[in-house]
C-alpha positions as CSV (number, residue, x, y, z in Angstrom):
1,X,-28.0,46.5,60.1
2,X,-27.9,43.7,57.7
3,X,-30.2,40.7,57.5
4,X,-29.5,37.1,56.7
5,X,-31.6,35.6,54.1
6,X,-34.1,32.9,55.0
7,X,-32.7,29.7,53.4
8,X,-36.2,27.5,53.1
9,X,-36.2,23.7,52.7
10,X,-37.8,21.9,49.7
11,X,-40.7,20.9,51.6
12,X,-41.9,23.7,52.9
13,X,-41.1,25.3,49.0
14,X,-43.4,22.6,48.2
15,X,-45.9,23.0,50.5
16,X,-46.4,26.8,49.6
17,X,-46.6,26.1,45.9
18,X,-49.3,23.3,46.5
19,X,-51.4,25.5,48.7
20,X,-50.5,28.2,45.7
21,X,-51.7,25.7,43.0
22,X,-55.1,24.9,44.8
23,X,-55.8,28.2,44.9
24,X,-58.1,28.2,48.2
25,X,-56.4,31.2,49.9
26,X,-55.1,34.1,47.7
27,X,-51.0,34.9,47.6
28,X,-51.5,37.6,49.6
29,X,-53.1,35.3,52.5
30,X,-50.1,33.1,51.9
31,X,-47.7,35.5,52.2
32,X,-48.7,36.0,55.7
33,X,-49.7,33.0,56.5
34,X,-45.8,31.4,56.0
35,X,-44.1,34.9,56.4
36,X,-42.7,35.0,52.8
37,X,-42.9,37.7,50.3
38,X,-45.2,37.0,47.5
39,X,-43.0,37.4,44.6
40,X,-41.0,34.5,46.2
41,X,-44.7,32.1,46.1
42,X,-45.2,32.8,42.6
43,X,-41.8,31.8,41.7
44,X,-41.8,28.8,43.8
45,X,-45.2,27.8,41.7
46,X,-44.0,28.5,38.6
47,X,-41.0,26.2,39.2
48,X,-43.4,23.4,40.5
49,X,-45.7,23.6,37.4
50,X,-42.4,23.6,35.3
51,X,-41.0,20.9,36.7
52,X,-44.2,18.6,37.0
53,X,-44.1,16.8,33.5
54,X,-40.3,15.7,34.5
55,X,-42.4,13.7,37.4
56,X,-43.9,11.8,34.6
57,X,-41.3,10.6,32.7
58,X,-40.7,6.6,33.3
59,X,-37.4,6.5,31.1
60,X,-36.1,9.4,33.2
61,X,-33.6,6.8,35.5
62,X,-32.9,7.8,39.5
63,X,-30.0,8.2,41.0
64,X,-30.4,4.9,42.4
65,X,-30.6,3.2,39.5
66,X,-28.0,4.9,37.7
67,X,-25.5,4.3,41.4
68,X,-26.5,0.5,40.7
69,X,-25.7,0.6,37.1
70,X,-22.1,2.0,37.6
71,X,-21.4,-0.8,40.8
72,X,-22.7,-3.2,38.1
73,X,-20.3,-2.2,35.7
74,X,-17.5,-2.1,37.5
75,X,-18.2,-5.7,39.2
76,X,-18.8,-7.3,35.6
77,X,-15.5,-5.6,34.0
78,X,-13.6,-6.9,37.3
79,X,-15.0,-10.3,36.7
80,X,-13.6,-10.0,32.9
81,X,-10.3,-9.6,33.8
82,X,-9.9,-12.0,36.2
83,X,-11.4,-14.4,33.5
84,X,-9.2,-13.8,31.3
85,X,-6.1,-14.3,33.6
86,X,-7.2,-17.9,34.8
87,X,-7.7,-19.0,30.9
88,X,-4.0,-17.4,30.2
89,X,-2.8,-19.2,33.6
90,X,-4.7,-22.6,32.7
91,X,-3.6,-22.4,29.2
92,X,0.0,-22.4,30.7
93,X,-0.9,-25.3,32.5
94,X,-1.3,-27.4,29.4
């Protein structure tokens, strides 16, 4: 009989590797504690001390910013174009 692996969100990742980081219960009590194996905590707190310096980084931009950028762009190179037709139609005017 086979067994699906658990699939756990990025929260409770998170919230294992915090508690793992502290250090006020041992792996081991962790393990039980969440029902995961051990290796997988280690892992999970190895990836969040990797990953903490990126939290740092202020020129790092978001996904907002970079969404807002591109809807920026695209509004100011619309705006172009229909500049340049009303000074070709107004120059045909003259």
């Amino acid at each position: 009989m086979t067994t699906k692996r658990k699939k756990h969100p990025a929260r409770f990742k998170a919230k294992v590797a915090v508690e793992a980081i502290k250090s006020i219960r041992t792996v081991s009590e962790l393990a039980a504690a969440y029902s995961v194996h051990p290796s997988q905590i280690h892992h999970w707190k190895k990836q969040a001390l990797e990953g903490l310096p990126e939290v740092f980084q202020t020129n790092k931009p978001t996904m907002q910013q970079t969404d807002i950028s591109a809807k920026l762009f695209e509004e100011i190179g619309r705006l172009k174009v229909e500049l340049d037709w009303l000074k070709k139609k107004s120059g045909e005017i003259h």
